[in-house]
C-alpha positions in Angstrom: 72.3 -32.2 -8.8 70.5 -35.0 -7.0 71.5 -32.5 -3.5 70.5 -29.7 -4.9 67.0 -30.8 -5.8 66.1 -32.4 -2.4 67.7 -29.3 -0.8 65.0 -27.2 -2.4 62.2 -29.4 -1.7 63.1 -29.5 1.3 63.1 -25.7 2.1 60.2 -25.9 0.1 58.4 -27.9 2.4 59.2 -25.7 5.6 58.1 -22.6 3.3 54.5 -23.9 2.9 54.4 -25.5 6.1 53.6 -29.3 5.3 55.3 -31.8 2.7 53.9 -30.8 -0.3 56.5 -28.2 -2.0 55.0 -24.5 -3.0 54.6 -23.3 -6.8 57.8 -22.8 -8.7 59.8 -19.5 -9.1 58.0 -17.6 -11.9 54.6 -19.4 -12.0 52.6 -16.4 -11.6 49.6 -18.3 -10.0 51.3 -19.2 -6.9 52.9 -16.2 -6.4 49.9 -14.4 -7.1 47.9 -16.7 -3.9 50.4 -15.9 -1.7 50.7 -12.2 -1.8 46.9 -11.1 -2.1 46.3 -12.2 1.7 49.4 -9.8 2.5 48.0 -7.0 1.0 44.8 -7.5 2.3 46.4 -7.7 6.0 48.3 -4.8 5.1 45.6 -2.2 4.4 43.4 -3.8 7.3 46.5 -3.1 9.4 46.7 0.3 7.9 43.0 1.2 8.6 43.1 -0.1 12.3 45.8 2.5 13.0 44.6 5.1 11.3 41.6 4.6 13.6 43.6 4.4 16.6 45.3 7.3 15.7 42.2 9.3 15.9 41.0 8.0 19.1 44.4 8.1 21.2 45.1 11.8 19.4 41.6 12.5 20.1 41.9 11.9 23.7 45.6 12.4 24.7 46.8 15.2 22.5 49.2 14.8 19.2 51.8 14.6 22.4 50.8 10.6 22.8 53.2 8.1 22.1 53.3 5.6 19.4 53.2 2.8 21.7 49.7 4.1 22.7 48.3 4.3 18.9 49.8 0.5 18.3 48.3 -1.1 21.5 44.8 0.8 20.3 45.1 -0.7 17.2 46.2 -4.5 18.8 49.4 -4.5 16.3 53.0 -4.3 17.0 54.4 -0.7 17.2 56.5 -2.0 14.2 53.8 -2.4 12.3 53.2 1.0 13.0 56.4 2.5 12.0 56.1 0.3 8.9 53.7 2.3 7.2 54.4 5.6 9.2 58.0 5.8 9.5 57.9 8.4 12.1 55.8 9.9 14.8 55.4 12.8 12.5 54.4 11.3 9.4 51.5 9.9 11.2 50.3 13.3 13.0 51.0 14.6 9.5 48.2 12.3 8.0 45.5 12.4 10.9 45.6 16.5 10.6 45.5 16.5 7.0 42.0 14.2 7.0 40.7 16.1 9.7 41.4 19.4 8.0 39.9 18.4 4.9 37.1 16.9 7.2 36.4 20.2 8.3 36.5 22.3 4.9 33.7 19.6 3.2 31.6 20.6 6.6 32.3 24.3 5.9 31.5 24.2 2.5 28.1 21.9 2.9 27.1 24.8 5.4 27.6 27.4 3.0 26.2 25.4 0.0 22.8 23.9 2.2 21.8 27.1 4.7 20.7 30.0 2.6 20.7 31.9 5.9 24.4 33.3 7.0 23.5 32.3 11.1 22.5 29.0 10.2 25.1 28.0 8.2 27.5 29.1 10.6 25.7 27.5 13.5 25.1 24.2 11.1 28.9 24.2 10.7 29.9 24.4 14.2 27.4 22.2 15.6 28.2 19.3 12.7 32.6 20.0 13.2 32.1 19.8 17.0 29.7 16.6 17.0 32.4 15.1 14.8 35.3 15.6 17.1 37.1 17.0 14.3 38.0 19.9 17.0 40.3 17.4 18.9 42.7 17.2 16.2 43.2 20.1 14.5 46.5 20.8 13.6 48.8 23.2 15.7 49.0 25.9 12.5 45.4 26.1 12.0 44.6 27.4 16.2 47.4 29.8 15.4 45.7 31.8 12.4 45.7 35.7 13.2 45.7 38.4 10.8 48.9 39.8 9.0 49.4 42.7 11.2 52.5 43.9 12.5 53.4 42.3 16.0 56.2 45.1 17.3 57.3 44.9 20.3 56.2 41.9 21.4 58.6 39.6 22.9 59.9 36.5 21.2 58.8 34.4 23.5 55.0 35.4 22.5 54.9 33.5 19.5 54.4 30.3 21.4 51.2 31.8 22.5 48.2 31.7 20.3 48.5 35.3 18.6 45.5 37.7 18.6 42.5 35.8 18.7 40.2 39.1 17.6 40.3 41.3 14.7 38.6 44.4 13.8 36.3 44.8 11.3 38.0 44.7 8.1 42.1 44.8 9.4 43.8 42.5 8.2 44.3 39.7 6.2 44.5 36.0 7.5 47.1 34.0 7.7 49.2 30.8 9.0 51.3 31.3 12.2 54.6 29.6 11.9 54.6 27.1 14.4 57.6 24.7 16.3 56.2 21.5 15.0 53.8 22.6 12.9 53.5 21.0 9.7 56.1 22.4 6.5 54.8 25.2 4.5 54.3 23.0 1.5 51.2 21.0 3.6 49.6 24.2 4.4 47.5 24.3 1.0 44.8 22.2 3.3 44.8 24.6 6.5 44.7 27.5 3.4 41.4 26.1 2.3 39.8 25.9 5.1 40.7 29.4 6.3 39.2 30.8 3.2 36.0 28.9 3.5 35.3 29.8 7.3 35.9 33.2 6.4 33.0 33.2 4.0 30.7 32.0 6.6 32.2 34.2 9.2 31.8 37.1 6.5 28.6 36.0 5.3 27.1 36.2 9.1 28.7 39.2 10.1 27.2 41.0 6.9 24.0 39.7 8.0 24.5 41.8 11.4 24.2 38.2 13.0 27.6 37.4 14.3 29.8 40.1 16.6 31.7 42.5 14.6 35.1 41.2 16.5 34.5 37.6 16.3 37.2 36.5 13.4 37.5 33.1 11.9 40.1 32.8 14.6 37.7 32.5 17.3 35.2 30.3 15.3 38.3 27.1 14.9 38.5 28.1 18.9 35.0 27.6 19.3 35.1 24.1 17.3 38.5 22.7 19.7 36.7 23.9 22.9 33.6 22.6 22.7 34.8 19.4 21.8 36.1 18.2 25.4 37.2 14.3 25.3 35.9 12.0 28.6 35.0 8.9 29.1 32.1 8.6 28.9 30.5 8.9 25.4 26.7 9.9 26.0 28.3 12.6 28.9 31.0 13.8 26.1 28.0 14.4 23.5 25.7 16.2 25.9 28.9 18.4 27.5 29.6 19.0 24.0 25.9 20.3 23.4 25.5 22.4 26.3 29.3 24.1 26.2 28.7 24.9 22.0 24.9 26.5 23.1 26.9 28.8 25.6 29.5 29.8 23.1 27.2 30.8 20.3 25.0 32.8 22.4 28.6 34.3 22.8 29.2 34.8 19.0 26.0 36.3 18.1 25.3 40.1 18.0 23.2 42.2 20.3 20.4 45.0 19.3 22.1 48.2 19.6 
């Protein structure tokens, strides 16, 4: 017994890093002290990657490694994989926030602009100053309208299908995509869809926006005019200048 007790405070003493021995097993106290720091590290650690995430995605692609995201975030790529326990699961999770990023823009627009040109506008110019465009998920650049696609060749469908729709043909959907997120996560890309196409509706009511111009064209509008360099003050002011240009593209012209 006598070897058993100094056993433990010894052990005990390496535990805690000095001579005096930690709490007992089951005193809730001690226990309590010494896991609160972990979970504090944890969701810090979480938040940093997350943040990473975005930037390296935003820059590089949804194709950049993991070793990129963890050196962003100064953690170990295991740390990484702790909490995302694949490459996936991670792009997963960035796309998802950005999506819903972009339907609470869409629906301020429609909620804050009484007029169908602004809020559109107002939409586009908020979703490309957020840099939302960089990480849109693959599924949601691949909407098109459910229209039959004969004779087109298999390889077309990892092209972006038809980015322009006549008036009234059609109705939108999700593109099936190699990599693309399962069907069951598509409630997010859904509700977006359905809220740009009330703005895009709204406008091309209005006589404001081209009759051809689908929502389609609108996400395209968003992930081009949202270039990533290095420079932030040059990638704002590109930004400005390249969205100006593509609205004066969107709008109608007098008859």
């Amino acid at each position: 017994m006598h070897i058993q007790d100094s056993h433990w405070s010894s052990a005990s003493a390496l535990a805690t890093g000095g001579g005096t021995p930690i709490a007992a097993a089951g005193n809730g106290r001690g226990d309590s002290a010494r896991s609160t720091p972990l979970r504090v590290d944890a969701q810090r650690n979480l938040e940093h990657v997350l943040r990473a995430a975005r930037e390296v995605f935003g820059e590089l692609g949804y194709g950049a490694p993991m070793e990129d995201v963890a050196r962003r975030a100064r953690v170990g790529v295991g740390t990484v994989y702790r909490r995302f326990p694949s490459k996936d699961v991670l792009v997963r999770r960035i796309a998802e926030e950005e999506t819903s990023r972009l339907t609470d823009q869409a629906r301020a627009a429609l909620g804050q602009e009484d007029e169908p040109w602004s809020a559109l506008s107002r939409f586009l110019r908020t979703s490309v100053a957020s840099g939302a465009g960089r990480l849109l998920p693959p599924q949601i650049l691949r909407v098109g309208v459910a229209e039959e696609q004969t004779g087109s060749a298999a390889g077309d469908e990892a092209r972006v299908p038809q980015q322009r729709s006549q008036p009234g043909g059609g109705e939108l959907r999700l593109v099936p995509d190699q990599g693309a997120p399962a069907p069951q996560d598509d409630a997010g890309a859904a509700a977006l869809l359905e809220v740009v196409g009330q703005l895009v509706e709204r406008a091309r009511a209005a006589g404001e926006l081209r009759p051809d111009v689908s929502v389609a064209d609108v996400l395209l509008v968003i992930a081009t005019a949202a270039p990533s360099l290095p420079d932030a003050a040059q990638q704002a002011a590109a930004s400005a200048r390249l969205l100006d240009i593509l609205l004066e593209g969107l709008r109608s012209r007098p008859a």
